[in-house]
N, C-alpha and C positions, 0 to 999 in steps of 0.2 A: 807483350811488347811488340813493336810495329818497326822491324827494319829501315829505314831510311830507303836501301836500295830493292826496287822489286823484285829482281832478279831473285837476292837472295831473300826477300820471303818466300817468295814460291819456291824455292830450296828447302827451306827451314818447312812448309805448310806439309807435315804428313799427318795422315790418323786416317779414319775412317769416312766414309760419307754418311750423313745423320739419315738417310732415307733409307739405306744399306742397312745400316746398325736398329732399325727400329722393324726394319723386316724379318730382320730374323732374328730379333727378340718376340714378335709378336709369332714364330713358326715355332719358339723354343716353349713358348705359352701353350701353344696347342698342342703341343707334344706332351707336356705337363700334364694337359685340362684331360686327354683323352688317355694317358697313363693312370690320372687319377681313378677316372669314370670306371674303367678297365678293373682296377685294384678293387673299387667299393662295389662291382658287382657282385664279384665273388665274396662268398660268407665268411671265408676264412681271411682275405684279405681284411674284410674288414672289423676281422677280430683281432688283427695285428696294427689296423690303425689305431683302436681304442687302445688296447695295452700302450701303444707309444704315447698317444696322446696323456693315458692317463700317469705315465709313467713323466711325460715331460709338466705334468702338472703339482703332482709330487716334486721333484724338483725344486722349481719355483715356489710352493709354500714354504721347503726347507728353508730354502736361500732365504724367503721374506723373513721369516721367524728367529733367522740367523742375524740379521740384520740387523730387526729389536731386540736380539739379546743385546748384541754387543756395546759398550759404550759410546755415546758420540762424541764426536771433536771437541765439540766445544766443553764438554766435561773434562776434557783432557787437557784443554787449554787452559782452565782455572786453574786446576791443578798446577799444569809448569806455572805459571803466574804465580801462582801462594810458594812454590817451592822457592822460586826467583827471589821474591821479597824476605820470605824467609833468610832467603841465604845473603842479600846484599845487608842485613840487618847482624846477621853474621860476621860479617867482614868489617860492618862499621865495631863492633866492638872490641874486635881486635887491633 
C-alpha cells in the first residue's frame, strides 16, 4: 500500500537493496559449492554423505508407506455421513 504523503513512504521504505541481497546470496552459493567440493573429495567425507543421503531416503519411503497405510479422508467422511444419518433416523423415531 502507497502512502498518500511522500515523505512518509520514504519513512515506511526499509529492507534490503535487491542488488545487495542477490550478492551475497550468490557468495553464500559459493561458499556452499566449494564446502561441497571440499567434503566429496575426501573419501570419508563422502562416505558420510551416502549414509545421510541414504539415511534421508529411508525416511521418506517410511513417510510414503505411512501414508498408504493410513486411511483417507474421504473414507472418513462417509463414515461421519452414514453415522449422521444413522443417528437423525434415530431421533426421528423417538
Amino acid at each position: 500500500m502507497l502512502n498518500i504523503n511522500p515523505k512518509r513512504q520514504d519513512e515506511n521504505k526499509k529492507g534490503f537493496n535487491p542488488v545487495v541481497a542477490g550478492m551475497a546470496g550468490a557468495v553464500a552459493g559459493a561458499g556452499v559449492a566449494v564446502a561441497a567440493t571440499m567434503t566429496l573429495k575426501n573419501p570419508e567425507g563422502r562416505k558420510k554423505v551416502r549414509k545421510v543421503l541414504s539415511n534421508v531416503r529411508d525416511q521418506a519411503m517410511d513417510y510414503v508407506s505411512n501414508m498408504r497405510s493410513q486411511p483417507k479422508v474421504s473414507n472418513g467422511v462417509s463414515k461421519v455421513k452414514k453415522v449422521m444419518r444413522d443417528a437423525k433416523q434415530i431421533k426421528k423415531k423417538i
